[in-house]
Every structure is written in structure tokens, then in C-alpha cells.
ZAMARGU-4260 file (C-alpha; in steps of 0.2 Angstrom, whole numbers, plus 5000, padded with zeros to 4 digits):
<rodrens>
0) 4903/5125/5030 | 4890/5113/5037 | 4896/5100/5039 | 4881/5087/5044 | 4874/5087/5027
5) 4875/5070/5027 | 4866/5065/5044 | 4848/5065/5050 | 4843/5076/5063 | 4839/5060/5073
10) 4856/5054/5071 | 4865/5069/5075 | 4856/5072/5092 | 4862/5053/5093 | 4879/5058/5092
15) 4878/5072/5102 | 4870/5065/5116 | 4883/5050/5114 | 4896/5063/5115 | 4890/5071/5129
20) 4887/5056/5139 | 4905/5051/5136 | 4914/5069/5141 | 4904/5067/5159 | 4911/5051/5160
25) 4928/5046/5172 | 4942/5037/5160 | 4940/5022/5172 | 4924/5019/5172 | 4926/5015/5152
30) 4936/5000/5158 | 4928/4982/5162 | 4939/4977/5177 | 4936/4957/5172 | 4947/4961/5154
35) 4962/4951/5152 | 4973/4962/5152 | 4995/4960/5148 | 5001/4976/5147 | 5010/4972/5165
40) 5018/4960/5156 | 5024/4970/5141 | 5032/4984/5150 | 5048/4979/5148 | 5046/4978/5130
45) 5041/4996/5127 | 5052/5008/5126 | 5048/5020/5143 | 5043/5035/5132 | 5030/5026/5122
50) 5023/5025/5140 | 5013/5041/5148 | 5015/5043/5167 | 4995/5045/5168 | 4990/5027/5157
55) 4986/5013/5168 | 4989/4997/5164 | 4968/4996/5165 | 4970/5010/5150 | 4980/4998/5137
60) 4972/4985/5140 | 4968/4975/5123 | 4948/4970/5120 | 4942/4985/5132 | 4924/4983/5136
65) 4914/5000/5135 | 4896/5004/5141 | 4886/4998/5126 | 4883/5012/5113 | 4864/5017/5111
70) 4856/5009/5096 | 4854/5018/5083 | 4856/5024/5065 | 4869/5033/5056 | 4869/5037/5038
75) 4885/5034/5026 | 4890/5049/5013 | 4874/5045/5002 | 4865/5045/5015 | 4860/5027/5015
80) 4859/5019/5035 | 4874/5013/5042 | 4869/4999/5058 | 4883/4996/5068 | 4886/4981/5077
85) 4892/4981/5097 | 4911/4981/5092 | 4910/4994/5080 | 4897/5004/5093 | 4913/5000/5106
90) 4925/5009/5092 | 4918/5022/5087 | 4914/5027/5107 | 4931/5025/5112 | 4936/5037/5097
95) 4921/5050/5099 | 4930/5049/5117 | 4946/5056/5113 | 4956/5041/5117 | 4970/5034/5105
100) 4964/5020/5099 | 4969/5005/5088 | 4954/4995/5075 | 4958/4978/5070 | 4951/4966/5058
105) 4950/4955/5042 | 4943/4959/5025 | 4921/4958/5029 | 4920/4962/5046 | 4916/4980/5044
110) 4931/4992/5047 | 4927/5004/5031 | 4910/5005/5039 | 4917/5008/5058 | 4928/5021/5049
115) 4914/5030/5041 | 4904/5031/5058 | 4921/5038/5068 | 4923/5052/5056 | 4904/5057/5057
120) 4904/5056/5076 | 4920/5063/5078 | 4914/5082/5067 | 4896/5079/5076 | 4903/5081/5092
125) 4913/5094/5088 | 4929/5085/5094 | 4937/5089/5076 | 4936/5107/5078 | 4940/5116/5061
130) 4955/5116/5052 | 4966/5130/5049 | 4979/5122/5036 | 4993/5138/5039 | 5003/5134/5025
135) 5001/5115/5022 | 5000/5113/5005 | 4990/5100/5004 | 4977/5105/5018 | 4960/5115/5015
140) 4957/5127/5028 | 4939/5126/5033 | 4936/5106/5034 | 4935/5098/5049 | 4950/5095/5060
145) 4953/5075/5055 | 4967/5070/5043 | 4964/5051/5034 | 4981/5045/5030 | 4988/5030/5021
150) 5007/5024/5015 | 4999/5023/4995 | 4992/5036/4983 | 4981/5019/4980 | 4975/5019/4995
155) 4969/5035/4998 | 4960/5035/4982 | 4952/5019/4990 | 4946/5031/5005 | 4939/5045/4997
160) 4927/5034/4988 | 4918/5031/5006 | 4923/5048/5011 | 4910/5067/5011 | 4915/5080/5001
165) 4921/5090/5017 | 4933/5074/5022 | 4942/5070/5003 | 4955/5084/5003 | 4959/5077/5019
170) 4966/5060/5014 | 4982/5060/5010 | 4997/5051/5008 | 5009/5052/5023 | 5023/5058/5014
175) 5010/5072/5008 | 5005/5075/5028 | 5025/5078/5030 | 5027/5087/5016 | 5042/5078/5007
180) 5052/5087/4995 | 5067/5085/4985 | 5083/5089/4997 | 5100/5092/4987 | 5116/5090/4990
185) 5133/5088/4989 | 5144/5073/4994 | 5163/5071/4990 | 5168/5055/4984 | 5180/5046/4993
190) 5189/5039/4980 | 5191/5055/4966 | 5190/5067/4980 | 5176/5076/4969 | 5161/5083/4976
195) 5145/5075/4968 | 5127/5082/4965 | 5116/5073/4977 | 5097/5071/4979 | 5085/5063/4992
200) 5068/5066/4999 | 5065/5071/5015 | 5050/5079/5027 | 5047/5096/5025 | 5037/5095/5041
205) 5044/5094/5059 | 5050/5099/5076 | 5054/5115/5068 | 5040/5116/5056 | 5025/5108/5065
210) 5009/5101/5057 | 4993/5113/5061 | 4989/5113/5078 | 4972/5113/5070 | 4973/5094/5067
215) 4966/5088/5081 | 4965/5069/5072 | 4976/5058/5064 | 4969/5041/5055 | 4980/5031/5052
220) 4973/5019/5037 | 4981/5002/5030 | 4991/5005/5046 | 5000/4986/5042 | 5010/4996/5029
225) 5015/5008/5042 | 5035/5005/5047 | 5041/5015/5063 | 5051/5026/5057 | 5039/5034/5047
230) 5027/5034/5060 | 5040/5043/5073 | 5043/5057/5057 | 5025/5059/5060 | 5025/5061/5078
235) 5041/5071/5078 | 5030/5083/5066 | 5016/5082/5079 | 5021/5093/5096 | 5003/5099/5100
240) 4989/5085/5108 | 4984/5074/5093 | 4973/5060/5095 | 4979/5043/5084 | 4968/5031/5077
245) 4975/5016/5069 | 4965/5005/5058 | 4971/4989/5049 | 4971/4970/5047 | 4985/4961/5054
250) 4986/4948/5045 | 4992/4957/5031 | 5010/4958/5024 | 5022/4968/5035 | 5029/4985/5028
255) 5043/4981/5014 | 5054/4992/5025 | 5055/4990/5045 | 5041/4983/5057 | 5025/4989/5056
260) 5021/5001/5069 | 5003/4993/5070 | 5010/4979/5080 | 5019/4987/5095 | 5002/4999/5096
265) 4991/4982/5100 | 5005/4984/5116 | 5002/5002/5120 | 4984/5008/5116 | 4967/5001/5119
270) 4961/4989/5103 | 4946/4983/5098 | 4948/4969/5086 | 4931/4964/5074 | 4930/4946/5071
275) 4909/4946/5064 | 4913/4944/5045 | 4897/4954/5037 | 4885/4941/5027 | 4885/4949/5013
280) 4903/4949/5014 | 4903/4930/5013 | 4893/4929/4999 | 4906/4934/4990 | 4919/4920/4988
285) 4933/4931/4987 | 4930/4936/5006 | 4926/4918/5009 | 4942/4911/5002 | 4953/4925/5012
290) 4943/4917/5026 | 4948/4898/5022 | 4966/4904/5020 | 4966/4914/5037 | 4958/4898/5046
295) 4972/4889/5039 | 4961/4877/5029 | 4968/4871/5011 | 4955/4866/4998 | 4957/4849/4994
300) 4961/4847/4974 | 4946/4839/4969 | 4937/4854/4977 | 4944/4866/4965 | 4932/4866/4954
305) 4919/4872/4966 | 4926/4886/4967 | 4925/4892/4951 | 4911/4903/4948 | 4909/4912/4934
310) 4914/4932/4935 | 4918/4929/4952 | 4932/4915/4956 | 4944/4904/4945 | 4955/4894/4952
315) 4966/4885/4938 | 4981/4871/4945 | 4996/4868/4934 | 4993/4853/4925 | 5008/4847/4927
320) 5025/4853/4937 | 5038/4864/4926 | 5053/4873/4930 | 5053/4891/4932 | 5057/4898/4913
325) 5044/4885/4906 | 5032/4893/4920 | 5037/4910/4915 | 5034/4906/4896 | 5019/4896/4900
330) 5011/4914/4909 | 5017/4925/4896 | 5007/4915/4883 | 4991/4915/4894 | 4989/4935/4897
335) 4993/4937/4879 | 4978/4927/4874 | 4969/4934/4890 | 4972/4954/4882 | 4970/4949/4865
340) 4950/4940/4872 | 4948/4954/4883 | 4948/4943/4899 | 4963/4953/4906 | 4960/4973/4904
345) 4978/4983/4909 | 4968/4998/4912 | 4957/4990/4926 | 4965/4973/4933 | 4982/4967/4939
350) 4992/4953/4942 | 5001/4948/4955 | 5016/4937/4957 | 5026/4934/4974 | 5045/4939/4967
355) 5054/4953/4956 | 5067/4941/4948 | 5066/4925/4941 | 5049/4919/4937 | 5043/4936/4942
360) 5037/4951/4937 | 5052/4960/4927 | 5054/4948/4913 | 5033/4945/4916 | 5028/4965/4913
365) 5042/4964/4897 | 5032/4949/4888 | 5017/4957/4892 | 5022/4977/4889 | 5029/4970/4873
370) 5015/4960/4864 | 5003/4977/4870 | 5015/4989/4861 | 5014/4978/4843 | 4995/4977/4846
375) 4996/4998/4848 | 5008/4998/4832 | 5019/5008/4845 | 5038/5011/4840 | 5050/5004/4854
380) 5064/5013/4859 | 5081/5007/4867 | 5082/5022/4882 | 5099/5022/4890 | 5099/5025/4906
385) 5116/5028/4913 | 5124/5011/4915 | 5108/5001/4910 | 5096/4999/4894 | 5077/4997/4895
390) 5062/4997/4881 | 5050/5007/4881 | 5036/5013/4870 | 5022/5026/4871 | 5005/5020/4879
395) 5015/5010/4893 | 5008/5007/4910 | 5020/5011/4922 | 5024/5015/4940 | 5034/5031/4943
400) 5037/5036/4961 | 5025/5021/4967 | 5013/5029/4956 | 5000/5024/4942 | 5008/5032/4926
405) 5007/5032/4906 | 5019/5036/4895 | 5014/5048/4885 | 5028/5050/4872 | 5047/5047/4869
410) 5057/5059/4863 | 5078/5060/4860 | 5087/5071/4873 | 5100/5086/4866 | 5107/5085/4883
415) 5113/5066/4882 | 5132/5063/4877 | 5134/5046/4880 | 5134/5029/4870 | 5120/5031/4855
420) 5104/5020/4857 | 5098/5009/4842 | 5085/5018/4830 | 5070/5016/4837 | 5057/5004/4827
425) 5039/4995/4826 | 5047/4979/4825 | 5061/4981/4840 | 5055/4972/4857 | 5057/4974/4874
430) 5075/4965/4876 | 5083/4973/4862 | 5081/4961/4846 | 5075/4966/4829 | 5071/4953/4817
435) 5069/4966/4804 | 5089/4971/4808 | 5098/4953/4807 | 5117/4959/4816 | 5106/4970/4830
440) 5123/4965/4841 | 5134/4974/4829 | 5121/4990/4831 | 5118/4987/4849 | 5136/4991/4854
445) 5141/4970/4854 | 5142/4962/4871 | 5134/4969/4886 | 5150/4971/4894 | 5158/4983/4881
450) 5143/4993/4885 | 5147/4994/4903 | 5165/4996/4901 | 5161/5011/4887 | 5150/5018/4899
455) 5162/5018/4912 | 5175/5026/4902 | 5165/5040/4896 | 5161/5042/4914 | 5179/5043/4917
460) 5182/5055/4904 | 5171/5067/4906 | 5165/5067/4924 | 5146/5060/4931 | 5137/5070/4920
465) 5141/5061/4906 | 5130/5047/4909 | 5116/5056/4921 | 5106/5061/4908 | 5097/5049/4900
470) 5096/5047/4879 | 5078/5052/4880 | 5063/5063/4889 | 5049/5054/4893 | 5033/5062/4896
475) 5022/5054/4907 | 5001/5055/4913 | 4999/5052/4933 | 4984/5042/4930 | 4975/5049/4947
480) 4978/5067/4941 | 4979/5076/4926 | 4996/5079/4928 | 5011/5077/4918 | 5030/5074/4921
485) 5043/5074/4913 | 5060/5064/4917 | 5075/5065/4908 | 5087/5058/4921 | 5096/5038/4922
490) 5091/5039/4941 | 5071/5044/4936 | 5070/5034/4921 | 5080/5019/4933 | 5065/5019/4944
495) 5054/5018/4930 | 5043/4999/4932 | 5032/4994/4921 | 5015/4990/4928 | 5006/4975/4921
500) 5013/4964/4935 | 5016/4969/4953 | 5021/4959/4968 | 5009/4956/4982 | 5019/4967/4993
505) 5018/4984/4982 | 5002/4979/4979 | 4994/4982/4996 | 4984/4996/5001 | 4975/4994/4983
510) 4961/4986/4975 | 4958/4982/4956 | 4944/4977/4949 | 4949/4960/4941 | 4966/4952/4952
515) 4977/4936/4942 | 4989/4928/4954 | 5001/4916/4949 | 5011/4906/4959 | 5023/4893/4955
520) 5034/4880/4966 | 5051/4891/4963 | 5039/4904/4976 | 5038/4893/4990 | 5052/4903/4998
525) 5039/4918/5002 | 5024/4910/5001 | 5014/4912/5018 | 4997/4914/5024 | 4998/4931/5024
530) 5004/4933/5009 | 4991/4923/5002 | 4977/4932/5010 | 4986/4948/5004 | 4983/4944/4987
535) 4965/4937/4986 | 4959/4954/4995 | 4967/4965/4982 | 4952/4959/4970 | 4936/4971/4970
540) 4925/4960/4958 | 4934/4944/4954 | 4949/4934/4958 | 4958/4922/4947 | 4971/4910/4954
545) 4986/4902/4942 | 4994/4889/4955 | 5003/4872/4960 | 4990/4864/4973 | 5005/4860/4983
550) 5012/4875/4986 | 4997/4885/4986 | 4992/4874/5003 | 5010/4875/5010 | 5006/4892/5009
555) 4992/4892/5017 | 5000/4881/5032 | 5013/4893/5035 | 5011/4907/5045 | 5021/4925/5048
560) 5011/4930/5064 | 5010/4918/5077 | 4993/4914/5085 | 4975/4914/5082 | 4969/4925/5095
565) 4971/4942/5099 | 4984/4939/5117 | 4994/4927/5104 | 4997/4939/5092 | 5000/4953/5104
570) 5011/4940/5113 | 5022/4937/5094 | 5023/4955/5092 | 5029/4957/5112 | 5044/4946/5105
575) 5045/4960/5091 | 5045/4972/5102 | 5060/4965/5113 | 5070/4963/5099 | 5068/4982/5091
580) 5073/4987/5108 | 5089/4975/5109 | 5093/4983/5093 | 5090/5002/5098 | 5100/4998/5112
</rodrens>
């Protein structure tokens, strides 16, 4: 497979000669001696095997200075040139190098482009080798040795947008990388006695199945998302020599679930950290408000209004302060008459909200999933679940395993034994009233508790499996495949969320094409500037803003991670790294 199909014949003798230059080159003589260094400092807060006994401290040094890269030309998958500015020609060195290496910075200053330019001069130099896939299921023996990972199917979709045709099959989701797969088994319960049906995910893919030896690269993508315990699953499954390049913004949100690994690797390995923000970036005033926010600079009230530009920014204040359920109601109205104008398109935009609960998303994706099902003519049916009740209808856009999903079609399941649902109707809605049916109670089972305390009694009677099937199968259409899955479990269907409104956090790693944020006073509690700059970056095209001024620029003046520079942040995440050790100990 040839795989310079996308390069000129001047720019690969470029990268070849580049490559060459570097492999006759001594590791020290990459270093600039005058470079600030703090990994001295930081030694303590490493655990000793993150530590090799070869790395000097002149080797983890944070900004390292390498000889300047000759200037040149590379080209981008459609062949269009790709200039490179010094720090991205210092980046894609060091990588083409063979060193681990981490690439910071914010949304503009390049790190898609510096991406693209790695990969190339990594399979141009023949450092990426060819990769035998021995198994994995989803590698493709023949491509080139590098593997593009990211924590979201989202976000790999992102990355095979600016990826070759050689390089797509290789980006992957982590959990793809280790091969995860249902593990069952059983548990006894400590209470019955019994032994109970248990099931988890878990990697397919370590010390005792190792990835291909093949890969001889591992990029790590959106590596903000990245906790550390995934991360060590990956280098568990990783005996052979591997290099690790990191890639990600720091001022992001941290993982849901741990630290980010991206933190403690500003510690470890050398960093290059992009702080030119592209001009035609800032034409954009997307980029130019996620700039403002991470400069820490509100925009005054009256100034509002300069920054709405048509199909591009909007930026509406509450006209006056509500409480949360009138905020909530308030929202619902708008994106109902934003769907019925066509302003807000499910299929293509998002909105974003800070909580789950509350004024949030759960109650926000109901008003919203509701009015879309009477505009489809859709039939709602009452599913039962196990212990709970949801509403459903086909069309519905959800999130299955994290996932893009639709639901394709409800059907009642011959395996469920427990409490009945109510029919299922046109004119039911999403939290169980029917105006058509005046005593729906009555039909409904009466209170919610005498639903629970039924449940549990069937439960009781007749064992778990009474109430682990759920009342209906529901087919669904993984929106990035043609693919179709069915569930018929409480536990899948539980997991089921309906996908009109996400918070910030499970939104990163993703792009849409039109992003609505809201938020409100009642958010204050997890508003921050990162969060903040999370949001606004999500939006590909245009970015439209539903918020108190107040809390928006308290937002803005609240910050996760300490310090402007580079050594202050890696200085806040030394702290970090302290107390993960304390807590290991």
C-alpha cells in the first residue's frame, strides 16, 4: 500500500531528510540547556516507575527548544499545503524523533494541523512500520503502525474527518484499542444467600493478551478526557516499546471519573505548548469568545449586543431573575418554538446545560423529546424498567452506551412478567399523563410508591428475574453506523438518555454544528472558566448563549486550573500529583 499518496515528492524528501538529520542526532543535543526546567522539583511527586533510569531531568523538561525545523511545505489529506509555524516544526520533530511527547493548546492555535503533519512524518520516515493487527478486531493489517485514539465515538469521528484513507480505520475509541467486552458473572447476595447473574465490561486486551507489537505509535487525542486508570489499562496492554503522544487543551474539563492523565504527563515528558491563535481562527468569534473567557475577561452587559452576529454568535441575558422551575419552563417554551422555526435542528445541533437534575437536562430532554413526538404523530409508550417508568416513542434521539442512537421502534416484550404498563397512546406524554384518559392514576397503578412496593414484592416472589426484563424491546439505529440494537433488559433500557440536551461534561471530545447553552443562577455551583470554554468550543458554526450576566462572568472569574502559564499549571497539577500519591499510599 502506498502510503504517500497524499505528499509531494518535495515534501517527502523533506521529511526524509528531516528524519534522517534527527536519527544522526545525540538525544542531548535536542535540549536548549538555558530551558527552565522543574522536573528536579517534581521528583517527589512522581511515582518512581513513571520515571526511567536513562531520562534526564534535561529530557522532561516542559517548552524543550529543538533545532529549528527546515521550512517547508506539507500537504493535508486533500492535498491542500499545510505551513507550519516554529512550535508546530518543534512538535512534529520531537515526534518524527521517536520521543514521547505531550502537545498542548487552546481551541485556534493549530493542534489538528500539527496532528496532521506528525502522522505524515511519522509514515514518511518509516518510523510507523506497518501494521500486523494479529487478531485485533478492530485493526486492519497493512496501514501504517500509528493508532489515533480518543475516550468518545464522537471524537473519533472528529478525527477521521482530517485523517487519509490509510489512517481512519485506525482511530478508535480506547475501549475499542483494549478490546472491551461483556464479562459475566455471578455474585452471591449477602442478604438471600443467592447467587445473582452479574455483568460488566472489561478489557479484552492485556499483560496476557498484548496489543500488536506492530503498533509502534499511540496518539492519544482529547487526552483531557483521559483519566489514569484507563490510561495504565492501556499501558498494562502495551509490554513492547511504544511511543505516546498526547495531544489536548488543558483548559478543558477534567475526565468525569479520576484525574486526567494529561496533567501528571506535563511532569514527565517533554511538552510543547501552542499559544499563536491562527487568524483565521479569530475571525471566528466563537474562537474569539473562548479566547476572552480563557483571558479571564467578562463582557460587560451593554456589550452584549456586539456580539451578536447573525449565523454566527447570539448572546441572549435573562431579562429578568427567575427561579429555577420558571427558568426551566421558560427554556422549554423557547426550543419548542426554536424546532417548530427551524432554528434548533435535533439532527444537527445541541444544547448544553451545566447539571443533570434540577433545572437540567432530564426534565429539559422530556419537554423537548415530548412536543417532537406529538409533531411526528408518534405513539408514547410507558416502558417499565425494573423499579422505574420512562416514556418513550419511536424517532427519539438518544444516547445508548454514550453513543448517538434512534429509536427505531417499540414493541411489547413476551418475556416481561411484571406490573403492566399503561396502553400506549398519541396523546400520552413523557411523565405519564393523558388528558384523553381523565383517572390515568387509577390506570397507572395509583401512587408511585405502590408501584415500588409492588415491584419489590414481585421481586420477592419470584426471584430477580421477575423485574430484569423490561415490558418492551426497543430497537435502536447507532447513528455513526448502520447498525441496529436491540435491548430488552431494565439495566439497558436504565441507561437509555435521551439526547436533545447534554451536559458540558459529556459533551466534550464533540462538535455540532449549531451549540445552545443555557445557564441560569441555580448553576453557579459548577460554573468555571473551564467549563465555560468547554461549551463555546463544542460549536462548529454557531454558538448561541441563554444566560444571567452575572453568573456567566462569575464563571468566567473562577478558575479550575491554577495559573496562566505553562510552570503554574504544571506547578497546580505537581499538587495533584502529590495527592494521587498520598492516596495510592
Amino acid at each position: 500500500m502506498n502510503h504517500n499518496t497524499t505528499l509531494t515528492t518535495t515534501s517527502r524528501e523533506r521529511l526524509l531528510a528531516l528524519a534522517k538529520r534527527l536519527r544522526e542526532q545525540s538525544a542531548p543535543s535536542l535540549i536548549n540547556p538555558e530551558t527552565q526546567t522543574i522536573a528536579e522539583d517534581i521528583k517527589d511527586a512522581i511515582a518512581p516507575d513513571t520515571l526511567t533510569e536513562t531520562s534526564s531531568a534535561s529530557e522532561r523538561v516542559l517548552n524543550t527548544s529543538l533545532p529549528e525545523c527546515p521550512k517547508g511545505q506539507i500537504f493535508d489529506k486533500y492535498g491542500n499545503p499545510i505551513t507550519l509555524n516554529d512550535k508546530q516544526n518543534q512538535f512534529v520533530e520531537l515526534s518524527v524523533s521517536g520521543q514521547s511527547c505531550v502537545l498542548i493548546g487552546a481551541a485556534g492555535t493549530g493542534k489538528t494541523t500539527c496532528q496532521q503533519a506528525v502522522t505524515t512524518g511519522l509514515i514518511t520516515s518509516g518510523k510507523a512500520g506497518i501494521l500486523q493487527s494479529l487478531g485485533h478486531k478492530h485493526l486492519q493489517t497493512g496501514t501504517p503502525g500509528i493508532v489515533i485514539c480518543a475516550y468518545t465515538r464522537r471524537a473519533v469521528a472528529n478525527i477521521r474527518r482530517n485523517m487519509p484513507l490509510d489512517l481512519q480505520n485506525n482511530c478508535i475509541t480506547i475501549h475499542k484499542l483494549l478490546e472491551y467486552a461483556p464479562v459475566y458473572y455471578e455474585v452471591m447476595d449477602p442478604e438471600t444467600g443467592d447467587m445473582k447473574n452479574k455483568m460488566c465490561f472489561e478489557p479484552s486486551r492485556g499483560p496476557g493478551n498484548p496489543l500488536p507489537s506492530t503498533i509502534r505509535v499511540i496518539i492519544f487525542e482529547e487526552s483531557s478526557m483521559l483519566g489514569t486508570e484507563l490510561y495504565e489499562e492501556v499501558i498494562a496492554a502495551c509490554p513492547h516499546n511504544v511511543q505516546l503522544i498526547f495531544l489536548g487543551d488543558i483548559q478543558q474539563l477534567p475526565p468525569v471519573f479520576g484525574p486526567a492523565i494529561l496533567g501528571f504527563k506535563l511532569l514527565e515528558l517533554p511538552v510543547v505548548e501552542l499559544t499563536e491563535v491562527y487568524r483565521q481562527a479569530l475571525e471566528s468569534p466563537i474562537i474569539s469568545l473562548a479566547h476572552r473567557i480563557l483571558s479571564a475577561k467578562p463582557i460587560p452587559v451593554g456589550e452584549y449586543k456586539d456580539w451578536n452576529i447573525p449565523d454566527k454568535m447570539t448572546i441572549r441575558p435573562w431579562k429578568k431573575k427567575i427561579d429555577a422551575l420558571n427558568a426551566l419552563l421558560t427554556t422549554g417554551t423557547v426550543f419548542k418554538t426554536f424546532a417548530d422555526e427551524g432554528i434548533y435542528d435535533p439532527e444537527e445541533d445541541i444544547i448544553l446545560i451545566p447539571f443533570n437534575k434540577s433545572f437540567g437536562t432530564d426534565e429539559l430532554n422530556k419537554i423537548i423529546a415530548n412536543h417532537l413526538a406529538k409533531k411526528r404523530g408518534e405513539t408514547t409508550y410507558q416502558i417499565i424498567a425494573g423499579f422505574f417508568k420512562i416514556y418513550l416513542s419511536p424517532g427519539d434521539k438518544v444516547l445508548y452506551d454514550k453513543e448517538d442512537a434512534t429509536i427505531l421502534k417499540i414493541e411489547t416484550n413476551p418475556a416481561y412478567t411484571g406490573a403492566q404498563p399503561i396502553h400506549p397512546s398519541k396523546t400520552l406524554d413523557y411523565w405519564g399523563h393523558d388528558p384523553v384518559i381523565q383517572d390515568i392514576e387509577d390506570m397507572d397503578g395509583g401512587d408511585p410508591m405502590d408501584f415500588l412496593l409492588a415491584q419489590t414484592a414481585n421481586a420477592a416472589k419470584d426471584g430477580e428475574e421477575r423485574v430484569r426484563k423490561c415490558s418492551h424491546i426497543i430497537t435502536l439505529q447507532m447513528n455513526d453506523s448502520d447498525t441496529e440494537v436491540i435491548i430488552d433488559t431494565a439495566g439497558d433500557v436504565n441507561s437509555l438518555l435521551l439526547g436533545y440536551a447534554l451536559t458540558v461534561h459529556k459533551s466534550q471530545g464533540s462538535e455540532w454544528r449549531k451549540v445552545f447553552f443555557v445557564c441560569h443562577q441555580s448553576h453557579a455551583t459548577m460554573l468555571q472558566r473551564e467549563l465555560l470554554y468547554t461549551a463555546v468550543t463544542r460549536a462548529r458554526e454557531e454558538l448561541y448563549i441563554i444566560c444571567e450576566p452575572e453568573t456567566f462572568t462569575n464563571g468566567i472569574l473562577s478558575q479550575r486550573v491554577k495559573g496562566n502559564t505553562l510552570e503554574e499549571k504544571a506547578e497546580f497539577f505537581k499538587g495533584k500529583a502529590k495527592d494521587r500519591l498520598e492516596k495510592l499510599s
